[in-house]
C-alpha positions as CSV (number, residue, x, y, z in Angstrom):
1,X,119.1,1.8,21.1
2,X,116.8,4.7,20.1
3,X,113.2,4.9,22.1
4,X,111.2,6.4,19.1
5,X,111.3,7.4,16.2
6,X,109.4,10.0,15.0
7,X,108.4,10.7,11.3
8,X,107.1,14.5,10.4
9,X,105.1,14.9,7.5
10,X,103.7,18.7,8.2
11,X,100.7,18.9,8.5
12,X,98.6,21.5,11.0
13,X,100.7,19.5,13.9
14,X,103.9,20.9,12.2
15,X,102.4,24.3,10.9
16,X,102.9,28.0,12.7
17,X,101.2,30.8,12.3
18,X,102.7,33.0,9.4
19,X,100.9,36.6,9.1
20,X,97.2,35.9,9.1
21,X,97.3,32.0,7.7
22,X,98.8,29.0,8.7
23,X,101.4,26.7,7.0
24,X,104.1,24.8,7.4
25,X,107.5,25.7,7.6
26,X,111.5,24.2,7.8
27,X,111.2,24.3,11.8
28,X,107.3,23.8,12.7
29,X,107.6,20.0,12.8
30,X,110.3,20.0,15.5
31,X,108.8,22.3,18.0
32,X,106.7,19.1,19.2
33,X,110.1,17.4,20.6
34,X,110.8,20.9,21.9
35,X,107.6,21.5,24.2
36,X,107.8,17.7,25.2
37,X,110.9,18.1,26.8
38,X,110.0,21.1,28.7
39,X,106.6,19.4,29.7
40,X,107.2,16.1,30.4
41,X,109.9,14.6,32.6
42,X,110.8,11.5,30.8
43,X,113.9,10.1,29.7
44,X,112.7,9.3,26.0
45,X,115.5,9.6,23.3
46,X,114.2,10.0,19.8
47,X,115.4,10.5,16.1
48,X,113.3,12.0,13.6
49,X,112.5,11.6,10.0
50,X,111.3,14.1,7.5
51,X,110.3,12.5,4.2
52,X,107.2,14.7,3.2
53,X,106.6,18.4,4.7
54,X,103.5,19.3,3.6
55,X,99.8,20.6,4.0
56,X,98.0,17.2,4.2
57,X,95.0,18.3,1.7
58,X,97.8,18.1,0.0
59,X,98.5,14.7,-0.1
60,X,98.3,12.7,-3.2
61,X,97.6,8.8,-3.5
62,X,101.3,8.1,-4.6
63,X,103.0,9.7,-1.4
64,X,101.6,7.3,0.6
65,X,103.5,4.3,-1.1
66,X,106.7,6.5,-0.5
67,X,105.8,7.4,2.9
68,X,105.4,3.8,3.8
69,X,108.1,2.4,1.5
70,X,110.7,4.7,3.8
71,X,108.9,3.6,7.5
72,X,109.3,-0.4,6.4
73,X,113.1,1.2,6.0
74,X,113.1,1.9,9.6
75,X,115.4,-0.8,11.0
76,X,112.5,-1.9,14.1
77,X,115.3,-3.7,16.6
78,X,116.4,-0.3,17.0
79,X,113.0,1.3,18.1
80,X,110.7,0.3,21.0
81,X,108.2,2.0,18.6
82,X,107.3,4.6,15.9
83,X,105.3,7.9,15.5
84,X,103.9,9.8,12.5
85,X,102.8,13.2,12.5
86,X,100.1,13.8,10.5
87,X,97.9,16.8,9.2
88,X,94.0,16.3,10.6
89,X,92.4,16.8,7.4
90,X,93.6,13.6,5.5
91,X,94.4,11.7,8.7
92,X,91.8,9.4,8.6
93,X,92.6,8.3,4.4
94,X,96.8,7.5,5.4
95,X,96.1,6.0,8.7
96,X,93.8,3.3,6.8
97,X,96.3,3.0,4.0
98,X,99.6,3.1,6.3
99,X,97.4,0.3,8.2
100,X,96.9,-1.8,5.1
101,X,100.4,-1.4,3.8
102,X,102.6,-1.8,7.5
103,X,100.0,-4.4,9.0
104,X,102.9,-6.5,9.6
105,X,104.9,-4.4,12.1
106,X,106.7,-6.2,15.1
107,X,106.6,-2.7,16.5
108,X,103.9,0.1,17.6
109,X,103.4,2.1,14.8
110,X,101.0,5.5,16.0
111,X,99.8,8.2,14.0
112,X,99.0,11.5,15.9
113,X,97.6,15.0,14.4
114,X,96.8,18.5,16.2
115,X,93.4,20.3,15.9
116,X,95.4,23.7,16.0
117,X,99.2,24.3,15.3
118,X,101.5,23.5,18.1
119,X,101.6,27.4,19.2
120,X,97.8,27.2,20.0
121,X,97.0,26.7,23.8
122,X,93.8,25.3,22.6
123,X,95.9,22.6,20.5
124,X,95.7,18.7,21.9
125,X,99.4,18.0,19.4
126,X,101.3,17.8,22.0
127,X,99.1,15.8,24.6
128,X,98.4,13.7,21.6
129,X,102.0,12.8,21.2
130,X,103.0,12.4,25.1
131,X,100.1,10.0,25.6
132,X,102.0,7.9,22.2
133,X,105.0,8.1,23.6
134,X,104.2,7.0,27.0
135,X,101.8,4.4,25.8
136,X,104.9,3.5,23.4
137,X,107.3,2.8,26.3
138,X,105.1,1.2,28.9
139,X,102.8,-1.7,27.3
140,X,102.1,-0.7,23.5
141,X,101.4,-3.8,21.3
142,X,102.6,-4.4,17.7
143,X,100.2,-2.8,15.1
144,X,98.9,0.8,13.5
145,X,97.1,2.6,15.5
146,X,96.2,6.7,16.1
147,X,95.9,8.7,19.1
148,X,93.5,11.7,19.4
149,X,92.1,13.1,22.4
150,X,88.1,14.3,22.3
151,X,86.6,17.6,23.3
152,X,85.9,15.9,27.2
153,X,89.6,15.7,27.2
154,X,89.9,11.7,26.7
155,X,93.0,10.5,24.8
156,X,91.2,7.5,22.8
157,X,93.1,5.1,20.7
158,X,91.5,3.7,17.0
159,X,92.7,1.0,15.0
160,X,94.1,2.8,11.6
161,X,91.5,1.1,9.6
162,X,88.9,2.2,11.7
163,X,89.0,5.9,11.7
164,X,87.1,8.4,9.9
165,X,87.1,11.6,9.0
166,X,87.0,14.8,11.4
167,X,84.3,16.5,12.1
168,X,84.4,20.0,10.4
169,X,82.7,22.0,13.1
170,X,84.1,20.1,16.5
171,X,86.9,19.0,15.4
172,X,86.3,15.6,16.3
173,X,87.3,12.4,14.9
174,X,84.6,9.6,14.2
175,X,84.8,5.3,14.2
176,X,82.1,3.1,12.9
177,X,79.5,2.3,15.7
178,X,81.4,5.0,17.9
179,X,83.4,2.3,18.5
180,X,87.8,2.7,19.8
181,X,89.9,0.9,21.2
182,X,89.7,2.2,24.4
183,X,90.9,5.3,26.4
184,X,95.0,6.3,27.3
185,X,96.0,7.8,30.3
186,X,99.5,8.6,31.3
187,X,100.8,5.7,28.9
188,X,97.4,3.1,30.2
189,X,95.5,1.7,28.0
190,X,91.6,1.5,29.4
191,X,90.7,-1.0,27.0
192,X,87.5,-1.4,25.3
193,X,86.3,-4.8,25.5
194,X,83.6,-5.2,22.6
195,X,83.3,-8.2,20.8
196,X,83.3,-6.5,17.5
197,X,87.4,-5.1,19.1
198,X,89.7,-7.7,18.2
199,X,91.6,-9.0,21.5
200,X,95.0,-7.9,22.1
201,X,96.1,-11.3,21.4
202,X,95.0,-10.7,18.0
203,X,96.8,-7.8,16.8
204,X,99.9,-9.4,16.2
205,X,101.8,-8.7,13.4
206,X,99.1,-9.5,10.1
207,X,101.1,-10.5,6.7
208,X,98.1,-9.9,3.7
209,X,99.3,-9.8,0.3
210,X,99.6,-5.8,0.4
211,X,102.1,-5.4,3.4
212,X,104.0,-8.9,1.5
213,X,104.2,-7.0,-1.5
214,X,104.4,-3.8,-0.9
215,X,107.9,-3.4,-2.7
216,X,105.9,-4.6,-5.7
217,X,103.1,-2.0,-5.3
218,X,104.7,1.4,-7.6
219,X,101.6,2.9,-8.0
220,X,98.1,3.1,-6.7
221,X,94.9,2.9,-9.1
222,X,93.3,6.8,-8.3
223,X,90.8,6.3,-11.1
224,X,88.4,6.0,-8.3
225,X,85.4,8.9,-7.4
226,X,83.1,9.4,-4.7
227,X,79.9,10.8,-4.6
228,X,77.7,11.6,-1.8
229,X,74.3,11.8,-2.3
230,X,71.7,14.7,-1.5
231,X,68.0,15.4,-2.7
232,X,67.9,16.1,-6.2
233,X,71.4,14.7,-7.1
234,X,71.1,14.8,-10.7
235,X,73.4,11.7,-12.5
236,X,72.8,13.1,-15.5
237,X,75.6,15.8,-14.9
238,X,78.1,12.7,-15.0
239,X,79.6,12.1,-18.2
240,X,82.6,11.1,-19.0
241,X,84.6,10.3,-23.0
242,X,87.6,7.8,-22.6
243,X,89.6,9.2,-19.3
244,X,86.6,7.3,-17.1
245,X,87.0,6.2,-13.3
246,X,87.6,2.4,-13.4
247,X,85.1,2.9,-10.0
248,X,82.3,4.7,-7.7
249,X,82.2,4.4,-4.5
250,X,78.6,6.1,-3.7
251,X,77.9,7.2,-0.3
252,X,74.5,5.9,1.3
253,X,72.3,8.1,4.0
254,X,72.5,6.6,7.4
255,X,69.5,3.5,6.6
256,X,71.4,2.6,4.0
257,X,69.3,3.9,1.2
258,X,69.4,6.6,-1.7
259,X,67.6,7.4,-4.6
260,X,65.9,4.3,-5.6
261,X,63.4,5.5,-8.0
262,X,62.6,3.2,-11.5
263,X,63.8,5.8,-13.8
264,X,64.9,9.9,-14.3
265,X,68.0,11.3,-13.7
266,X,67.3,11.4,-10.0
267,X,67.4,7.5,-10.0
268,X,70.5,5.7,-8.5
269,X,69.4,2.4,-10.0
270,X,69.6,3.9,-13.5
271,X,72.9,5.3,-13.0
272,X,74.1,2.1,-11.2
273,X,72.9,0.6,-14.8
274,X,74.9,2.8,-16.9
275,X,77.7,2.4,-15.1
276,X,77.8,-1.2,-15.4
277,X,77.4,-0.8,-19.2
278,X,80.2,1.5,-19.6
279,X,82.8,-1.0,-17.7
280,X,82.7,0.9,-14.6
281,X,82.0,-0.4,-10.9
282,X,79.7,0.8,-8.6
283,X,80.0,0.5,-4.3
284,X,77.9,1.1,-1.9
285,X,79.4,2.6,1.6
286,X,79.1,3.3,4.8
287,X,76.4,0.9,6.1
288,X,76.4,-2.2,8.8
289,X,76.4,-6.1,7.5
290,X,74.6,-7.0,4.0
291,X,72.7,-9.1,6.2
292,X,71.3,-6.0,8.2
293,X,70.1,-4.2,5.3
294,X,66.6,-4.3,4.9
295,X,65.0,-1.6,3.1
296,X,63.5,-2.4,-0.4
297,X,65.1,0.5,-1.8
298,X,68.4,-0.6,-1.0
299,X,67.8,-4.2,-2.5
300,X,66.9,-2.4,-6.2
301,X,70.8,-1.0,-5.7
302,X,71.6,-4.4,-5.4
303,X,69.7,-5.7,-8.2
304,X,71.0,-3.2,-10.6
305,X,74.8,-4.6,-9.8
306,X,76.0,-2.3,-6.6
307,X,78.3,-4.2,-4.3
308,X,77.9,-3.3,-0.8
309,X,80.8,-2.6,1.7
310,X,79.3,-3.3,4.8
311,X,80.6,-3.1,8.0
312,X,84.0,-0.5,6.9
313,X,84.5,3.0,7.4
314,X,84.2,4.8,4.0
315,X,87.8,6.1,4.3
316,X,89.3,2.4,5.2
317,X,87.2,1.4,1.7
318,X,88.9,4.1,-0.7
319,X,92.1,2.8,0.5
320,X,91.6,-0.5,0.3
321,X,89.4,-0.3,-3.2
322,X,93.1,1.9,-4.7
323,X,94.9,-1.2,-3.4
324,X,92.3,-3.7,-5.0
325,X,92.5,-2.1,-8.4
326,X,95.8,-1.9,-8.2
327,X,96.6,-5.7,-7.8
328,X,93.6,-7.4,-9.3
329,X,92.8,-7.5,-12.5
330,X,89.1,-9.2,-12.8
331,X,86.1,-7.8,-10.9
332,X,84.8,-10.5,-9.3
333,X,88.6,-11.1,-7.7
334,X,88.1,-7.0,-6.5
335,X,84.7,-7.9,-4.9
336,X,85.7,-11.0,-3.3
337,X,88.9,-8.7,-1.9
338,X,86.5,-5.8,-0.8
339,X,84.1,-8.1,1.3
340,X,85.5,-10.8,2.4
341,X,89.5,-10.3,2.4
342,X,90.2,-8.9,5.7
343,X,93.4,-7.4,5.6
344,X,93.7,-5.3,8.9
345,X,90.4,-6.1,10.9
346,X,89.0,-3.0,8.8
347,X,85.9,-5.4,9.0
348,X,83.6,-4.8,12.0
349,X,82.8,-8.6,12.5
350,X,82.3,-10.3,15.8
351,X,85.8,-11.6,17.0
352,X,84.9,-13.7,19.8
């Protein structure tokens, strides 16, 4: 039996510096197993995988359905557990989706990226992937998760469909409410014990009608935009003929609240409105419960026929919303799936 197996996908964790950029390459990928072996002193065997080797702002919707088609493929009684190597930019977007899609696992799955290619002594890669591989062999549970140490030099661990995107100028990764898993050290898991955190008992293998049918699933809805909003976002410059998104997902500002004004291009209410008319859906995202919102403003959203996705990362919601439009046909079944459908505790509910 094989320890781990290790899936590359490129990325800046398999990138080296070629003349004055950075990109990926034939070899990059493996240099991780390389500088493992000469750092740690473990007796890990491993077999790798290489189904995409790219850039991930690359990535496109589809690749994810291939990339997790060919990790279901993994025969899991051979493997104590499985890593991905993934680019930081996109990380956040495939380790919500990967989450949806491989929920039912009966082994660790753990995604892992690198702020700076492998060849960088400021890069955390490589500490990245010996605290999953440790973690892996000594007491790792079945599920998705991802492993990324901070700027303090803490190896935290995130549910996949509770991470968000990287901060551009630190370099650091985000959850809703600040909230992970818990902290790794040399393989131990410091857990977090907040009642919003399912138990350990609870992640156990989770069978939703994605990860049951995902043989079924050849192609993800990407008729889906997202628009974040700013002072004097005009919605007038959004027009569209007969190739129209089927949906909007429409970020809020941090009280939950935008443009709320009763008419002009500037109103978010009017465009809600035409939306509606023209067939297309409207949600509202990142923001706590429904229950929690309380700003007048917000409720005219509402009453012009946004749905709110409260309580999910933006990122876990653009996944899940692909998968929604991909499988339902009526809106009403798509709403019901978006808010109260948990399929991989993406919902931050309390648990216990």
């Amino acid at each position: 039996m094989k320890d781990i197996m290790v899936v590359f996908t490129g990325g800046t964790i398999g990138s080296t510096k070629q003349g004055s950029s950075v990109d990926v390459n034939a070899s990059g990928s493996y240099m991780i197993i390389d500088q493992f072996k000469e750092q740690y002193d473990l007796d890990v065997s491993m077999e790798t995988i290489q189904p995409i080797n790219i850039l991930s702002e690359n990535l496109i919707a589809q690749q994810w359905l291939s990339l997790a088609e060919q990790i279901k493929q993994i025969p899991q009684d051979q493997y104590k557990g499985i890593i991905v190597t993934h680019g930081s930019d996109t990380l956040a977007y495939s380790a919500a989706m990967l989450g949806f899609l491989l929920s039912h696992t009966r082994i660790p799955i753990v995604l892992i990226a690198s702020n700076y290619p492998l060849e960088d002594e400021r890069a955390n890669g490589l500490r990245n992937f010996g605290e999953a591989v440790q973690w892996i062999m000594k007491e790792a549970p079945p599920g998705v998760f991802v492993v990324y140490e901070n700027n303090r030099g803490d190896s935290q661990l995130y549910l996949a469909t509770r991470l968000m995107q990287c901060e551009a100028f630190t370099d650091q990764y985000r959850s809703p409410y600040e909230l992970t898993l818990g902290q790794l050290k040399q393989g131990k898991l410091a857990w977090s014990d907040d009642p919003r955190n399912p138990t350990l008992q609870q992640l156990v293998p989770v069978v939703n009608r994605c990860s049951a049918s995902i043989e079924q699933v050849t192609e993800l809805a990407d008729q889906i935009m997202y628009i974040k909003p700013f002072p004097g976002l005009n919605y007038e410059l959004y027009q569209w003929g007969s190739n129209k998104p089927k949906a909007i997902v429409h970020d809020l500002y941090h009280s939950a609240t935008a443009c709320s004004l009763d008419s002009g291009p500037y109103s978010l209410p009017v465009f809600i409105r035409r939306c509606r008319q023209q067939g297309i859906d409207v949600y509202l995202t990142p923001a706590k419960r429904a229950e929690d919102v309380q700003y007048a403003s917000t409720a005219k959203l509402f009453e012009a026929g946004a749905v709110l996705l409260g309580g999910m990362a933006p990122e876990a919601a653009m996944a899940k919303l692909m998968l929604g439009y991909t499988m339902l046909p009526e809106h009403e079944d798509i709403v019901s799936f978006m808010t109260e459908e948990e399929l991989y505790h993406e919902l931050h509910r309390t648990y216990r």
